[in-house]
Backbone bond lengths (Angstrom), bond angles and torsions (degrees), N, CA, C in turn:
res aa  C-N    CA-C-N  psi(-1)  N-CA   C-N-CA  omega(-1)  CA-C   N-CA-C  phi
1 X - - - 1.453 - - 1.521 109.22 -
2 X 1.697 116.96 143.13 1.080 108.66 -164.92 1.793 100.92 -96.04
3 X 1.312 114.92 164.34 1.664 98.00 -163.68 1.591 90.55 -108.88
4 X 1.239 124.08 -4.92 1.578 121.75 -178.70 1.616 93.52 -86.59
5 X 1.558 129.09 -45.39 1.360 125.15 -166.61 1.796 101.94 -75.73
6 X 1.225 119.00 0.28 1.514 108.92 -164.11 1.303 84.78 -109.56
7 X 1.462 129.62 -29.90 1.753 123.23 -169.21 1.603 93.82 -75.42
8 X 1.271 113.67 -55.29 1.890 104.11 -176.86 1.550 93.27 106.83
9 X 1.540 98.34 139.54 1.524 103.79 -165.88 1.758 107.56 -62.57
10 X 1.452 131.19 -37.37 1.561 126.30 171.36 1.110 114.79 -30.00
11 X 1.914 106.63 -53.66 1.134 104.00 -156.95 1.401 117.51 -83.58
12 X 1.725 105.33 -27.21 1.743 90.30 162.43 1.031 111.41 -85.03
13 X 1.324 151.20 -6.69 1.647 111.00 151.52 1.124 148.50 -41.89
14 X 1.898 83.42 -40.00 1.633 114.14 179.64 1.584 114.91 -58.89
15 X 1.544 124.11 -48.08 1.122 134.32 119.59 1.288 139.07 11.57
16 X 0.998 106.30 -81.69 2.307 122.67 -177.78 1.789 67.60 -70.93
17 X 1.191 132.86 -80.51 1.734 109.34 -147.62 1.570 108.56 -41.83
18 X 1.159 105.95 -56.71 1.219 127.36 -154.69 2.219 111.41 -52.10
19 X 1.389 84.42 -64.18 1.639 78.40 167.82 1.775 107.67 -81.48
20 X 1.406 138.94 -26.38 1.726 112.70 160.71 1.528 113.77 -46.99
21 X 1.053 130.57 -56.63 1.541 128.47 168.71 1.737 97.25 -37.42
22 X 0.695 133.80 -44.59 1.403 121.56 -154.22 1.470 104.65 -86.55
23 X 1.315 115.11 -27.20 1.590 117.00 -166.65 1.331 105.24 -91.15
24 X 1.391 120.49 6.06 1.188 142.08 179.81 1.876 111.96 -104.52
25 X 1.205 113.67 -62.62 1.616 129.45 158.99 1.343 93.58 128.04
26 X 1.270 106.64 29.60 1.886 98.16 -169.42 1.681 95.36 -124.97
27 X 1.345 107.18 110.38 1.777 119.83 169.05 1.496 104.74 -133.78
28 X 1.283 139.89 158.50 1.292 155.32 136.66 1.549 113.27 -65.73
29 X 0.973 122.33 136.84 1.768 136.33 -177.77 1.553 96.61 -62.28
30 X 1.628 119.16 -45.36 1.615 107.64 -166.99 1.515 97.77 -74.32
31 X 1.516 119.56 -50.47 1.475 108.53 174.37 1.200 109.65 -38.36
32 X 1.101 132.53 -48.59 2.091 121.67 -150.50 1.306 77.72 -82.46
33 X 1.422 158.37 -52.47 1.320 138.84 -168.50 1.956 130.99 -46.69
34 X 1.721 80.89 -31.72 1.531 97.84 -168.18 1.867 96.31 -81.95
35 X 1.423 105.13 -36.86 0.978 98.11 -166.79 1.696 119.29 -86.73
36 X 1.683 113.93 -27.67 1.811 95.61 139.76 1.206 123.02 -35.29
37 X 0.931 143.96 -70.54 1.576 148.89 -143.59 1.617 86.05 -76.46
38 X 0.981 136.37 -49.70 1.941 117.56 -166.96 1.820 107.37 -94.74
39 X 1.064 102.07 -38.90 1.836 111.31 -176.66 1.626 98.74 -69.81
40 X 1.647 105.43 157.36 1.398 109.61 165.38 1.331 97.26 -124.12
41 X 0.879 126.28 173.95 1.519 151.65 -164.20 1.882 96.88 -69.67
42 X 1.764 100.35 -54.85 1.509 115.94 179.92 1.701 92.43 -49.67
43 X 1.183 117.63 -81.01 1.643 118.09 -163.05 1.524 108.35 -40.52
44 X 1.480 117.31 -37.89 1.978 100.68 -164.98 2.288 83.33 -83.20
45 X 0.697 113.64 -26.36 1.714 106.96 -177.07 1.639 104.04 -61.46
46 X 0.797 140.96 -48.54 1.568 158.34 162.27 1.473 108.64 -24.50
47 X 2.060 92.94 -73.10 1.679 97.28 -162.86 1.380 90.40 -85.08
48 X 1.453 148.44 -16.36 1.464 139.61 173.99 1.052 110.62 -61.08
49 X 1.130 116.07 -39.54 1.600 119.88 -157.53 2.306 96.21 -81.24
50 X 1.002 108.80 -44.80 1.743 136.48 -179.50 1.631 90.34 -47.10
51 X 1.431 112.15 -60.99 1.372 134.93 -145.97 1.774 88.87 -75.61
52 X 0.992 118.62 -50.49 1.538 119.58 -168.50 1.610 113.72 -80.70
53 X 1.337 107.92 -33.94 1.605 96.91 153.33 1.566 136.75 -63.12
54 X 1.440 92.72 -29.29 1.619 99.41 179.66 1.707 92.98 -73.45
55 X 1.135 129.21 -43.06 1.596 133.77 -161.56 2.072 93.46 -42.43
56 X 1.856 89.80 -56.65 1.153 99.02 -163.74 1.379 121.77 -55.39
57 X 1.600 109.49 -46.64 1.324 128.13 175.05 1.520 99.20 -46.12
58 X 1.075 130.25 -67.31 1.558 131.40 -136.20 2.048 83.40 -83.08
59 X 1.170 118.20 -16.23 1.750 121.07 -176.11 1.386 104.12 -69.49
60 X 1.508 104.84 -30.96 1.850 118.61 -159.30 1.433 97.22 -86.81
61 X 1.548 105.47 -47.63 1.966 98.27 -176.54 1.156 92.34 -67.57
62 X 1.058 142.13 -70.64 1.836 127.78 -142.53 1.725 97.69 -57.63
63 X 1.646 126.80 -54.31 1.230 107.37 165.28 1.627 143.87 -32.13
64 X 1.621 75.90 -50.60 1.910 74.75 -176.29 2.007 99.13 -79.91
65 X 1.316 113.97 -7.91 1.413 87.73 168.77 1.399 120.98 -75.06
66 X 1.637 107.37 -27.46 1.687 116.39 -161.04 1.751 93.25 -64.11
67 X 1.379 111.33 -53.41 1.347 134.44 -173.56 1.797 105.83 -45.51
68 X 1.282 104.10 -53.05 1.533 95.65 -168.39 1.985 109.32 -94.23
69 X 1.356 107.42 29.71 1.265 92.90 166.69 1.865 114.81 -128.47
């Protein structure tokens, strides 16, 4: 089972917003309310976990570009 087709496209959007706000430190109190009630714990672990590799990846190219010129 795919875990993006079982969340439903809202909810990963709702999601990708939800932890980018966070990797930032910037949420609203009514957002984090709305977004308990629809997010599960499983879905922000998923796109956090997605989100922090890409962080890393995209940390490694710009290095190795700064590095190799």
């Amino acid at each position: 089972m795919n875990i993006f087709k079982a969340m439903g496209q809202s909810t990963l959007w709702r999601t990708i917003v939800a932890v980018s706000w966070s990797f930032m430190g910037i949420r609203k109190s009514s957002e984090f309310k709305e977004d308990t009630a629809r997010i599960t714990p499983l879905h922000i672990l998923v796109v956090g976990v997605l989100a922090c590799f890409l962080f890393v990846a995209v940390l490694i190219v710009i290095v190795n570009m700064v590095v190799t010129k």
